[in-house]
C-alpha positions in Angstrom: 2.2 -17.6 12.8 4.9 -15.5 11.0 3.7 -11.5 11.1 5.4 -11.5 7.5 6.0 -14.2 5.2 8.2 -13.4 1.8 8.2 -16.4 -0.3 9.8 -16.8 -3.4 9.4 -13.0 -4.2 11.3 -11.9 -7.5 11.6 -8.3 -8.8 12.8 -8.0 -12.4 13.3 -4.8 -14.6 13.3 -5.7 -18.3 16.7 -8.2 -18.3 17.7 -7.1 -15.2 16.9 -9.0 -11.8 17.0 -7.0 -8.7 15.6 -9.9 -6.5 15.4 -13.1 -7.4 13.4 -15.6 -5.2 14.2 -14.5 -1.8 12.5 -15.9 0.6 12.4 -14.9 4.8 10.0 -14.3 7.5 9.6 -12.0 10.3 8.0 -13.0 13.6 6.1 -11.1 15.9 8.2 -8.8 18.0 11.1 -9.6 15.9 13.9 -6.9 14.8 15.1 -8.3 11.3 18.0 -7.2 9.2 18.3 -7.1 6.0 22.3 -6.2 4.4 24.0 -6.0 1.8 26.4 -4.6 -0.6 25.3 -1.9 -2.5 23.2 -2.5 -5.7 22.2 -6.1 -3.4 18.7 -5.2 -4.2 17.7 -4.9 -1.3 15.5 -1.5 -1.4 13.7 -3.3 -4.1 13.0 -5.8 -2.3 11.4 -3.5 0.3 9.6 -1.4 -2.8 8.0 -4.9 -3.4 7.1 -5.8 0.0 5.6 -2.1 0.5 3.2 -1.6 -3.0 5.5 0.9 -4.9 6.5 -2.0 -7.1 4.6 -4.9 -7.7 6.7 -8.6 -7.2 7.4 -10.1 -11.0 6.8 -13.5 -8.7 6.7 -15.0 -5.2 3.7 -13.7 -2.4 3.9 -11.7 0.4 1.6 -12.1 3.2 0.5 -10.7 6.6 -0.1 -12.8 9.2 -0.9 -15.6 7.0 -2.6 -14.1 4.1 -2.7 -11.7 1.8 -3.7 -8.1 3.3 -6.4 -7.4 0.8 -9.5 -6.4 2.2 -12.2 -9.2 2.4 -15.1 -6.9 1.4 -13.3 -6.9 -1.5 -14.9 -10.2 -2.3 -18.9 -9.1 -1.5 -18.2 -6.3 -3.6 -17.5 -8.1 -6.5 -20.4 -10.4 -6.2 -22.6 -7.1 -5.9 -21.2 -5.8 -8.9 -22.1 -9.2 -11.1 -25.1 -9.6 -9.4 -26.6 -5.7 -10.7 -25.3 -6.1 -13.9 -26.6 -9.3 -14.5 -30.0 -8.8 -13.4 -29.5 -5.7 -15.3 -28.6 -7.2 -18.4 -31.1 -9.6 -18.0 -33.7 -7.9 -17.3 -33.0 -5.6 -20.2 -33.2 -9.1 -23.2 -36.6 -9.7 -21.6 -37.9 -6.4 -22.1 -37.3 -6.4 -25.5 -39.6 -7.4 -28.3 -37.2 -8.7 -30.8 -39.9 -9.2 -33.5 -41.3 -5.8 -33.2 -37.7 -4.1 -32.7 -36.8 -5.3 -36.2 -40.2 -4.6 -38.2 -40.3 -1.2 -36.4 -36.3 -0.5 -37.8 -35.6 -2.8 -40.5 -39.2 -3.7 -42.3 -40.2 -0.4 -42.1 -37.3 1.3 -43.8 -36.4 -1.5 -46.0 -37.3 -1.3 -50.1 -36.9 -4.0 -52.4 -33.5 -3.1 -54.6 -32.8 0.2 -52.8 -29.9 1.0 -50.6 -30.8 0.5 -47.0 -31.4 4.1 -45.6 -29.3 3.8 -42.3 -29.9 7.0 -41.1 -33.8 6.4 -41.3 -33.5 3.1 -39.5 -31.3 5.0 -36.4 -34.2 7.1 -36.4 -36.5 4.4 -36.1 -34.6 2.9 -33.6 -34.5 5.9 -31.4 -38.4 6.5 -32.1 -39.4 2.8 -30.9 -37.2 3.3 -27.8 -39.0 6.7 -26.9 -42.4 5.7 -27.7 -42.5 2.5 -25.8 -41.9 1.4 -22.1 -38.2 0.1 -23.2 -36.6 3.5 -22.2 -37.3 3.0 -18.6 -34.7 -0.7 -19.5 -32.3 1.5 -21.5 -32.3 4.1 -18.4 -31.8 0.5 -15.8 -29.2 -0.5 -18.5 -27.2 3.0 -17.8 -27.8 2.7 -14.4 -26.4 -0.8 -14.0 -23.6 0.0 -16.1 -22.6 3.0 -13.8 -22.7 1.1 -10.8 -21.0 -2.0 -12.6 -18.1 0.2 -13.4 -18.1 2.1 -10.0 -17.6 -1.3 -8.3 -15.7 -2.5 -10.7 -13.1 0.5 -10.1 -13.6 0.5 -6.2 -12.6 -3.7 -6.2 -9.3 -3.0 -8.6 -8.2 -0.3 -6.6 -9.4 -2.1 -2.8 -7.4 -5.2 -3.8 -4.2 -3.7 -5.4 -1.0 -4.5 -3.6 -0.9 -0.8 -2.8 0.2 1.7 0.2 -3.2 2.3 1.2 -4.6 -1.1 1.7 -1.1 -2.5 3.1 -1.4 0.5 6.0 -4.7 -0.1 7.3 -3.2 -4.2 7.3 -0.6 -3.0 9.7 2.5 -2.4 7.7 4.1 1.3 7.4 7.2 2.2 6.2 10.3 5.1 5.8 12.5 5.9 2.5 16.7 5.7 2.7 15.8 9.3 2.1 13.3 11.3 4.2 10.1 12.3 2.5 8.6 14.6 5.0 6.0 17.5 4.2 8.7 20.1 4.5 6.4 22.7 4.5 4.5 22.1 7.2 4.9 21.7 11.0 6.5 18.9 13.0 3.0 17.9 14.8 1.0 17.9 11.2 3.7 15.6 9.9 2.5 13.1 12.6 -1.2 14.0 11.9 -1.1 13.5 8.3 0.1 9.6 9.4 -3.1 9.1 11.1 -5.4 10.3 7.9 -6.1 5.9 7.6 -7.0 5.8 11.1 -9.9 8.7 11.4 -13.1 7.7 11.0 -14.7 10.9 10.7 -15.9 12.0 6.9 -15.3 14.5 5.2 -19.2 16.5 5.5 -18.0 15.9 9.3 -15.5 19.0 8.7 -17.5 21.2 6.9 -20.4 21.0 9.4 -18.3 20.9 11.6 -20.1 18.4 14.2 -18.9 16.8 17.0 -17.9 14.0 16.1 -15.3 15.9 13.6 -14.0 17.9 16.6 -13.7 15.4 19.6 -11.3 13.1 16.8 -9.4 16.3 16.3 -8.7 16.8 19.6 -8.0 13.0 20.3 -5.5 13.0 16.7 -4.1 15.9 18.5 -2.9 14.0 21.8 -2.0 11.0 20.1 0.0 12.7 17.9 2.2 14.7 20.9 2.1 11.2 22.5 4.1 9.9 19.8 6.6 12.9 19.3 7.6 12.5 22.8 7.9 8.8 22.9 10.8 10.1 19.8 11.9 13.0 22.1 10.5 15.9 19.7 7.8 17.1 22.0 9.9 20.5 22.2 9.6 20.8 18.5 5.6 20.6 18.0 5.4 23.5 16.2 8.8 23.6 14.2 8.6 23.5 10.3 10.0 20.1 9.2 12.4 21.8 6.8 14.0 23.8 10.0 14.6 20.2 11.3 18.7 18.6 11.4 18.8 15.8 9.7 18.8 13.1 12.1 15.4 14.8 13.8 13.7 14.2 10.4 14.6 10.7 10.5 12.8 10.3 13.9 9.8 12.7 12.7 9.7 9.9 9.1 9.3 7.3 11.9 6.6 9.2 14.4 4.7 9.4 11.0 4.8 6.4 10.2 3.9 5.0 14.0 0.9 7.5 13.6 -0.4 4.9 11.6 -0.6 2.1 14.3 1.1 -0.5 12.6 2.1 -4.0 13.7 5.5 -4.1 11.2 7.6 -1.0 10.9 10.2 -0.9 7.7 13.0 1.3 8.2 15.3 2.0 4.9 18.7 2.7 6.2 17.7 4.8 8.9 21.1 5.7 10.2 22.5 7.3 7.5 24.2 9.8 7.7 24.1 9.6 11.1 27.2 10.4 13.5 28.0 8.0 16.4 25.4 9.6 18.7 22.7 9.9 16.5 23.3 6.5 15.7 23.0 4.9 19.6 20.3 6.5 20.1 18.6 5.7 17.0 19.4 1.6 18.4 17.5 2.7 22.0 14.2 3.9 19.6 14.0 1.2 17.3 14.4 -1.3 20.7 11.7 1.1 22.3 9.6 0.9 19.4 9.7 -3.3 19.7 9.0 -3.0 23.4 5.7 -1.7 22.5 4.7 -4.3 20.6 5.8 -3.4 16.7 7.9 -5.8 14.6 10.6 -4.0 12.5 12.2 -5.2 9.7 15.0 -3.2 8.8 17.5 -2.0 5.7 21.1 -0.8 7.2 24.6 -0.3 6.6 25.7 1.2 10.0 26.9 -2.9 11.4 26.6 -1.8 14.9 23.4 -0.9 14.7 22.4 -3.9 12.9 24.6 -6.6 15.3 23.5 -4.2 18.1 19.6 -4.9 17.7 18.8 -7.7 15.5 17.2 -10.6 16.5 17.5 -12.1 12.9 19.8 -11.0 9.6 19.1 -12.1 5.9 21.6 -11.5 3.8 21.5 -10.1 0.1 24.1 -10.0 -2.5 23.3 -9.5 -6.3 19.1 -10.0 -5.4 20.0 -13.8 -3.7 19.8 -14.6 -0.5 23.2 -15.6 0.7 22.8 -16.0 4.3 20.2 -15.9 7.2 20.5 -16.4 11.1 21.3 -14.9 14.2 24.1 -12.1 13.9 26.6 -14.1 15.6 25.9 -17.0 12.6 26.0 -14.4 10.2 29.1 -12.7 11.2 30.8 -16.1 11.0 29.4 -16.9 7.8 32.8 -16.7 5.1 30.4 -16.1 2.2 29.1 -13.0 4.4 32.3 -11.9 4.8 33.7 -12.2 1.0 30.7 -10.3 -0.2 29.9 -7.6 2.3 33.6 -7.1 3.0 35.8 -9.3 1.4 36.7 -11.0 3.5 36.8 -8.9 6.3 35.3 -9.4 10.0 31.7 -7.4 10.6 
């Protein structure tokens, strides 16, 4: 089974079309390319696949399905089941007959204007003096917890950076967006925050359950900045960092997360020839532990260096897709990457 499937997926802005109906896969343990000239589309494409937009059309799915949470679904029926029985239980409370001659009959007289403002009255009066305020109190309650749910199942099953994390899919930007202000190892921790079970009343009591996950978030965290060689820099602030280091601290970040597919936008930009081998060693590192990653990149070494698979993207259509010795034999590759040129 594919670890991501893209089918059909379209991205549209008003009249313009960034993607249109691109379709690939990625399979476990896979490094996949995707390239492109600029304006290809192909950062939206990965804005789509990651929640910051949401796809105008097509499906994207994780191992098989979508990655919405399934009690997603039992919430939902909770929700219709309390504020049905709510509801209902709130019509059979009421005495329709008495309702109106307690707020209508009694206000009304022949050829007068209705007083309105005598009949609220009444209405409130009948409420209080009878056992109907204890429905009207179930009514609010229901309602309360029928919105509640309601909010907690639209924001559990949006196609959102949250839910797609704790799913297995974490991602970096074609520009770092690090906590500048803080140090290298918080960074890191900040990436496990959807992996902590610990609550918050955890903290401020400060029991133990709070402090042996600190300390355990602690070790994973220096784990992973030495598996990307910045265990000397622990305690750096991210803004002291060269530029090629906070590429490699994005990616600790988002490995903190434990996912199963890693997205990298362009992550050898603006990296020299050094910075850019031994960006290809991590990225192979990072499959040899078990983590798909489906990649953006410009740098072709690195992306014939790596890949296992390339799709190719020019105008938001897929031109091409194959290994990188199809693809770099491909002439419709070549006239729209580079004219025509060899990769």
């Amino acid at each position: 089974m594919s670890l991501l499937r893209v089918e059909s997926l379209s991205m549209r802005f008003g009249g313009l079309t960034a993607v249109n109906q691109v379709s690939f896969t990625v399979e476990p343990g896979q490094i996949h390319a995707i390239i492109g000239p600029n304006g290809a589309g192909k950062t939206s494409l990965f804005n789509a696949i990651t929640g910051v937009y949401q796809p105008t059309e097509g499906a994207v799915l994780l191992n098989g399905h979508s990655p919405l949470p399934p009690f997603a679904v039992r919430t939902a029926a909770g929700i219709g089941v309390v504020t049905l029985l709510t509801a209902l239980g709130v019509v059979l409370a009421v005495n329709v007959e008495s309702l109106w001659e307690a707020v209508i009959t009694a206000n009304y007289i022949y050829q007068e204007p209705f007083p309105v403002r005598d009949a609220i009255v009444s209405f409130v009066q009948y409420f209080r003096d009878t056992e109907l305020r204890y429905s009207v109190g179930a009514a609010l309650v229901g309602a309360v917890l029928g919105g509640t749910g309601a909010y907690t199942v639209w924001r559990r099953t949006r196609w959102v950076a949250d839910v797609l994390s704790r799913a297995g899919l974490a991602r970096t930007f074609q520009n770092p967006r690090l906590f500048h202000q803080m140090s290298v190892l918080d960074n890191v921790l900040v990436g496990m925050e959807g992996r902590l079970g610990a609550h918050v009343w955890h903290g401020l009591l400060k029991l133990p359950q709070h402090r042996n996950e600190s300390r355990e978030a602690r070790e994973k965290a220096l784990a992973i900045l030495k598996f990307v060689e910045l265990e000397h820099l622990v305690d750096t602030t991210a803004f002291c960092l060269p530029y090629g280091y906070q590429r490699r601290l994005e990616i600790a970040r988002a490995l903190a997360s434990e996912p199963k597919l890693l997205l990298l936008d362009e992550p050898a930009a603006g990296m020299n020839p050094r910075e850019a081998s031994d960006l290809m060693i991590l990225i192979q590192k990072i499959r040899a532990r078990g983590i798909s990653v489906l990649l953006i990149e410009h740098h072709m070494r690195v992306v014939m260096g790596i890949s296992d698979r390339i799709t190719v993207l020019e105008y938001g259509n897929k031109i091409a897709e194959g290994t990188p010795e199809e693809v770099r034999a491909n002439p419709k590759v070549r006239a729209a990457y580079l004219g025509g040129a060899d990769l």
